[in-house]
N, C-alpha and C positions, 0 to 999 in steps of 0.2 A: 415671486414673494421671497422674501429676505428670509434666513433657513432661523428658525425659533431655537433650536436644540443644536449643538454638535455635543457627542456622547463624550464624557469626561472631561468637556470643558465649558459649558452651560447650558442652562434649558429655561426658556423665558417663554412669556406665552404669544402666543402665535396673534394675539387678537392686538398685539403691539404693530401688526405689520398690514393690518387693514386697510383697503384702498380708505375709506372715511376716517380713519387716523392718522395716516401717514399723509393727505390731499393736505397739499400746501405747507410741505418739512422744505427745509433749506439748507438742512446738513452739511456741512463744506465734507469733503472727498479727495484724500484720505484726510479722516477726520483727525484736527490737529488737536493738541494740550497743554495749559501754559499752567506749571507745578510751580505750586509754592512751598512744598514741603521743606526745604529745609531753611528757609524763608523763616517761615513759622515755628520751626525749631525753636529759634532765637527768640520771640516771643510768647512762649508757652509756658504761665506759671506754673511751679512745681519742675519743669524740666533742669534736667547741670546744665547747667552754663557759667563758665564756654565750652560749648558742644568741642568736643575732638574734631580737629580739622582731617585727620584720617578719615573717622566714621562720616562726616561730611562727602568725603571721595568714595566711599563705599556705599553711600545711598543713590551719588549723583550714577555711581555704576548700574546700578538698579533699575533707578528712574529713567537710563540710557537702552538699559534692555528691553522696558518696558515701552520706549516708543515716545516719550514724551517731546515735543516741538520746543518747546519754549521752559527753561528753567529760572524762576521769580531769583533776586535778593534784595536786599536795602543796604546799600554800603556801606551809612553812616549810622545806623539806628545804634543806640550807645556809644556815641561818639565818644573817644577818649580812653575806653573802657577794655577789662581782658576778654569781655564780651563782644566787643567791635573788632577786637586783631582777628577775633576768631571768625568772625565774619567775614573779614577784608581776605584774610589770608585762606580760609575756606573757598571764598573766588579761584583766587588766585591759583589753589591749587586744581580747581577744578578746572577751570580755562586754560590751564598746562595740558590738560588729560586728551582737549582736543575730540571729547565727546560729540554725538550728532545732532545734540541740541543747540537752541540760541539761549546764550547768559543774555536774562533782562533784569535790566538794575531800575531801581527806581529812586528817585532825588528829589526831596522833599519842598515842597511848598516855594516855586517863582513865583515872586513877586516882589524884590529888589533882583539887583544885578550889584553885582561887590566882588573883588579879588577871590574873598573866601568860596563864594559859591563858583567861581570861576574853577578854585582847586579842587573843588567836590566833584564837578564833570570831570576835569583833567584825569584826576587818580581814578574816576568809574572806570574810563577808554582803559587806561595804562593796566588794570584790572584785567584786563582780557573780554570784556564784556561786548556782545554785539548789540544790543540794543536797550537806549536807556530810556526812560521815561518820566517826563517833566509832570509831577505832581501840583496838586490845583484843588481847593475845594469846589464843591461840583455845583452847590448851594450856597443861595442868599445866606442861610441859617446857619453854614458851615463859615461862609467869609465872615460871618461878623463873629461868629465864636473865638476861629484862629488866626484871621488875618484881618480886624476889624481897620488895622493900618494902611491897606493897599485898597484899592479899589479895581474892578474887572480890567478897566482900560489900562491901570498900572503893569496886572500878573499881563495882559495881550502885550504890554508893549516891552517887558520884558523877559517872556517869552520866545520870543521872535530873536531876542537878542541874544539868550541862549540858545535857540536853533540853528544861529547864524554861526555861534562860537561852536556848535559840535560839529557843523559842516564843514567849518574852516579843516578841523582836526582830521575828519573823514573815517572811514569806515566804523562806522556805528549807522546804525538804524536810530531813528527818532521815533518819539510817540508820547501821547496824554494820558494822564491819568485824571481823577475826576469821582470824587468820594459824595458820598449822601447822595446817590441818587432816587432813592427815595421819597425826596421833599425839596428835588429841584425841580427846577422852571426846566421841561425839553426845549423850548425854542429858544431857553437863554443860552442851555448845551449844545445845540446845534449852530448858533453865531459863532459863541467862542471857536469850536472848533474849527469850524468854516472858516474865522477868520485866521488859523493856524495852519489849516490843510497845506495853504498854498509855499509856506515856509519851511514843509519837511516834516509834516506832522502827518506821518504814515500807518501810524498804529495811536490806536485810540480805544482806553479800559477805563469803564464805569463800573462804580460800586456801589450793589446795597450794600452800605456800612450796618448797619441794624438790622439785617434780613428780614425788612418787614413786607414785603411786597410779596405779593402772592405770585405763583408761577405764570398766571394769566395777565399780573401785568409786569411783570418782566418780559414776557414776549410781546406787547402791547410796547413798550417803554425802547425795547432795540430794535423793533422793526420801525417804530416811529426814528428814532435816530438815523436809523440805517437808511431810511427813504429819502432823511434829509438834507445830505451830508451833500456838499460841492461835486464831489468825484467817490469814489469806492475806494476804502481804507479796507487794515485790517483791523476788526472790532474783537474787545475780549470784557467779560463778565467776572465779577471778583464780588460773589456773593455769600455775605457773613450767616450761622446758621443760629443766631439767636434765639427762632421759633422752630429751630428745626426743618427749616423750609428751603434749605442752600441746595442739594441732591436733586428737590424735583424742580428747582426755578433753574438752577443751570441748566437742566435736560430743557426746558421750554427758549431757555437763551441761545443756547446749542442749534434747536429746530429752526430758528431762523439767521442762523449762517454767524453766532457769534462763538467765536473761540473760548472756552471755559476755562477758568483760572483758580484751580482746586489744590485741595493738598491732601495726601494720604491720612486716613484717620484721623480727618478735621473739614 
């Protein structure tokens, strides 16, 4: 049995480690974590911004002590702005540092293919970043909100074309992302992907956007995916705590082998 207490550094209860609780956990080992803290820095009303690109290197220090696998940004969010240098150039200086995490950038919304988003991948790599991730609404209800212009077959086909252009570049990790899960269709998430798997789509992160989904079917919702999928990716959970329900659904995300995509005091 897995030890409930070590003295001075937690004591949880023992009835967490029961053969009839723990029957059928899927825990990955050593269990990973993909932080978005300072991610969400940048998007925190009320917070300064632009967040100091030092205190940025000072947190990534931390979050580096702490053990975290994977560190979130958005390269472009406030494009234009002293709020995006401080973002771009908070990579930048973190990816200098050489930490033991993976920088995972994420790039908004394929579904054209254009010079300019060309430049957006270019400058992610040139950023220091190991692994980027091609954003997608996850839902019928989400394409027609933000991308009622494109349709599925458009973002797959050019998707692929951006997979094809990070490959060309090389060393970067590929992967999906994939919003409103909540009030998608799973078998329409499980095509898509499947039909990106085969292109270099190795890491794949859905999100309750509304955190409405109970912890019971968030673990319903990624073992369904996880069963579906062409071959074994890595899968990661990015769930918002609207109801206050982000802490126990990741733990149920968690217990079936999906990577948790959290941030400190959020």
């Amino acid at each position: 049995m897995a030890r409930s207490e070590v003295p001075g550094r937690y004591s949880v209860s023992p009835y967490n480690f029961v053969d009839e609780v723990t029957a059928g956990f899927e825990f990955i080992d050593p269990f990973p974590i993909f932080d978005s803290t300072i991610r969400k820095m940048d998007n925190t009303p009320g917070a300064v911004t632009p967040y100091p690109v030092e205190a940025k290197v000072e947190i990534a220090e931390l979050l580096n002590e702490v053990g975290v696998a994977y560190l979130g940004c958005n390269p472009f969010h406030f494009h234009g702005t002293p709020t995006n240098k401080s973002i771009t150039d908070g990579i930048e200086a973190i990816a200098k540092r050489g930490f033991g995490f993976k920088i995972a950038g994420s790039v908004h919304w394929v579904g054209f293919w254009d010079e300019k988003y060309k430049d957006h991948l270019d400058r992610t790599i040139d950023m220091g970043v190991d692994l980027i991730f091609l954003e997608f609404p996850g839902s019928e209800r989400w394409r027609k909100l933000y991308t009622p212009q494109w349709s599925w077959e458009q973002m797959r086909r050019d998707a692929v074309r951006a997979m094809e252009h990070l490959r060309s570049r090389g060393g970067v990790e590929i992967g999906i992302v994939m919003g409103n899960l909540s009030h998608a269709d799973l078998d329409h998430i499980v095509d898509f992907c499947n039909a990106l798997i085969p292109h270099g789509a190795e890491n794949l992160r859905f999100a309750d956007s509304f955190g409405c989904m109970s912890p019971e079917a968030v673990r319903y919702a990624f073992r369904r995916i996880k069963r579906s999928l062409v071959r074994p990716v890595r899968l990661f959970s990015h769930i918002h705590d609207d109801f206050g329900l982000a802490t126990a659904s990741q733990i149920a995300a968690a217990s079936v082998g999906i990577i948790p995509d959290m941030a400190v005091n959020g």
